[in-house]
C-alpha positions as CSV (number, residue, x, y, z in Angstrom):
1,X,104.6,28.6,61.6
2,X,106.9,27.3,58.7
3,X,103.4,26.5,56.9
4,X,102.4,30.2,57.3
5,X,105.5,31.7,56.5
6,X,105.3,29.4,52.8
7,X,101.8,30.7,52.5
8,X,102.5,34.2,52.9
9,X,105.3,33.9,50.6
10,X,102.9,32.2,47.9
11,X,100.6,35.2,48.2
12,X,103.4,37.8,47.6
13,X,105.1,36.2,45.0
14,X,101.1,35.8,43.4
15,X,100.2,39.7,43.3
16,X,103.9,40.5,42.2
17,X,103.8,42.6,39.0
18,X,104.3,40.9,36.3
19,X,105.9,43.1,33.6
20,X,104.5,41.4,30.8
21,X,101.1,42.9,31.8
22,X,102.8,46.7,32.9
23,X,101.8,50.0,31.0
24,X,99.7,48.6,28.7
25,X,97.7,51.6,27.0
26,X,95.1,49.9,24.7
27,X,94.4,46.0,24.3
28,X,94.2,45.1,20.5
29,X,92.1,41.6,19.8
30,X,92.7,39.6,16.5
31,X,90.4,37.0,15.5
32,X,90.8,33.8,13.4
33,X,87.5,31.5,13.1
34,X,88.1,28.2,11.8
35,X,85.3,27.2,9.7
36,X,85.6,22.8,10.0
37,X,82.9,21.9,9.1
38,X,81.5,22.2,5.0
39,X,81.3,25.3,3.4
40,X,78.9,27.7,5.7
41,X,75.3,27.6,3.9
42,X,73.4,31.3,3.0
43,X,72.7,32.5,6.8
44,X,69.5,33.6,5.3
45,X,68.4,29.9,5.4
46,X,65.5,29.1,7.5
47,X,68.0,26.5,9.6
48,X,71.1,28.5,9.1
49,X,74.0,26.7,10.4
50,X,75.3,28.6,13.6
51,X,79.0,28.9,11.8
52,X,77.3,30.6,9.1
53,X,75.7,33.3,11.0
54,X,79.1,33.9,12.9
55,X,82.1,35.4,11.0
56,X,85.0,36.3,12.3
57,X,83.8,40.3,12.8
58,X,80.5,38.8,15.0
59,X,82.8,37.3,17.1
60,X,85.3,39.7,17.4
61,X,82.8,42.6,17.9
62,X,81.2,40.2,20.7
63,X,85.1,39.0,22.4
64,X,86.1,43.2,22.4
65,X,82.4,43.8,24.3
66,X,83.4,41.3,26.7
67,X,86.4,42.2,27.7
68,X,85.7,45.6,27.9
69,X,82.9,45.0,30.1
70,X,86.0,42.7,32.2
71,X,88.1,45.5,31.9
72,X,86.4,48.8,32.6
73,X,88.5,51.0,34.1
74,X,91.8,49.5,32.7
75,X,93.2,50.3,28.9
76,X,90.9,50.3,25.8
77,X,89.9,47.2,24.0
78,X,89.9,47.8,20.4
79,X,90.1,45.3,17.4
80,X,92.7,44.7,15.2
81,X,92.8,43.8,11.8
82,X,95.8,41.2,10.5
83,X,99.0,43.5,10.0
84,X,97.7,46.3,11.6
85,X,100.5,48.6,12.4
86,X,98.9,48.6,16.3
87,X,100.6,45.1,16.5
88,X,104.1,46.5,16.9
89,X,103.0,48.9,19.4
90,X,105.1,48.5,22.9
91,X,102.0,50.0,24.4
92,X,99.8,47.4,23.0
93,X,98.7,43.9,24.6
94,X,97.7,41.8,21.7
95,X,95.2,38.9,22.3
96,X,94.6,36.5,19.5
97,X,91.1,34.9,19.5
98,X,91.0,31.8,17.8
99,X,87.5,29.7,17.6
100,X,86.8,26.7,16.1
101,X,83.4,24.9,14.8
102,X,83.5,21.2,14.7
103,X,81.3,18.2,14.4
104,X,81.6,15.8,17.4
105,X,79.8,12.5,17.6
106,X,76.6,14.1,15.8
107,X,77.2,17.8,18.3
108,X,79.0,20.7,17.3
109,X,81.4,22.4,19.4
110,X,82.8,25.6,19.5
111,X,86.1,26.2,21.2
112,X,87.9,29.3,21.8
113,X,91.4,29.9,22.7
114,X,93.1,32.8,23.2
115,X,97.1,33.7,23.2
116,X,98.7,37.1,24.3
117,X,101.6,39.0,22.4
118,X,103.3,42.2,23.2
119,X,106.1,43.8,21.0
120,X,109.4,45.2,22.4
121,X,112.1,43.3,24.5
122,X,111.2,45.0,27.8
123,X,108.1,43.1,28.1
124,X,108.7,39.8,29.2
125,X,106.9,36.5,28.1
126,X,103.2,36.3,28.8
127,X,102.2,33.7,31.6
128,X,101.8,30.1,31.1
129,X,98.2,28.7,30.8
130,X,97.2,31.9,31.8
131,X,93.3,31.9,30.0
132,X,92.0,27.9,29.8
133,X,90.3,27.5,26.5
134,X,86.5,27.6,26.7
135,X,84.0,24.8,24.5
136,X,80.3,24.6,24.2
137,X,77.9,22.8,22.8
138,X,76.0,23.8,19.4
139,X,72.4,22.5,18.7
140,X,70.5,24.1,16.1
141,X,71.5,28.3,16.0
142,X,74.1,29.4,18.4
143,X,73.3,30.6,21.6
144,X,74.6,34.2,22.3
145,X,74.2,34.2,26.0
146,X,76.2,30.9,26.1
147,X,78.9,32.7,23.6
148,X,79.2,35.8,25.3
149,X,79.3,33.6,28.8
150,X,82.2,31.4,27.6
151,X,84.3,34.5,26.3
152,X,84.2,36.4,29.8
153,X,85.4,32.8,31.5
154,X,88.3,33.0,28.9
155,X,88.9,36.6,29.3
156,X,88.6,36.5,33.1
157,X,92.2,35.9,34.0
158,X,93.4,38.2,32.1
159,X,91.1,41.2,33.5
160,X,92.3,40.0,36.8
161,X,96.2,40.5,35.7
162,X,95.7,43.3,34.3
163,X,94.0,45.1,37.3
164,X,96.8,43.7,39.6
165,X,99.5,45.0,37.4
166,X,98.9,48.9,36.5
């Protein structure tokens, strides 16, 4: 019974609102790609490297289509550019998208990470560990299925929190 009673209690303190997450009106995304490896060759090359077919507006244009596609009937994904006025917005969830490119025992991998801001005191912190940061592997041009997979398993949580927490 005590068990039951703890488990219960678990599962109401898990769908509490969390303010953080509360009356957001539009979801702003903000991109960094970290080029690590040597300077990107012309993507026109036969072999392009993969980094130098994605810039930082590919993959932003491809992490707001799949979060939108996470988060369709909660607040508009748009993207943001770096000290956009948007940022300071109350309203406003910010998610900063950060990938990274590097060379791993003869492999690439791509990584991305994502962080959540919100402006105003009333707020709250975000959540702790609340998106795990995603990695595949890169051989030869870059996979967009495996891309746009690896964004919606970051982005999931996030869609989930902010369907529990109108």
């Amino acid at each position: 019974m005590a068990v039951a009673a703890i488990l219960l209690m678990s599962q109401a303190q898990a769908m509490s609102p969390v303010p953080f997450f509360q009356h957001v009106r539009h979801i702003g995304l903000l991109c960094a790609l970290d080029r690590a490896e040597s300077p990107a060759p012309d993507a026109t090359a036969v072999d392009p490297s993969p980094i130098a077919v994605l810039s930082e507006e590919a993959l932003c244009r491809r992490a707001v289509a799949a979060l939108s596609g996470l988060v369709t009937s909660g607040p508009a994904v748009v993207p943001f550019a770096p000290n956009d006025d948007r940022i300071a917005d109350p309203a406003a969830l910010l998610v900063l998208l950060h990938a990274t490119l590097r060379a791993e025992d003869g492999r690439r991998l791509l990584a991305v990470a994502a962080t959540l801001h919100r402006a105003g005191a009333d707020a709250g912190a975000p959540p702790f560990f609340m998106m795990p940061p995603q990695a595949l592997t890169v051989t030869g041009s870059l996979d967009d299925a495996a891309l746009d997979a690896a964004l919606r398993r970051l982005f999931g949580p996030l869609a989930q929190a902010l369907h529990a927490n109108p």
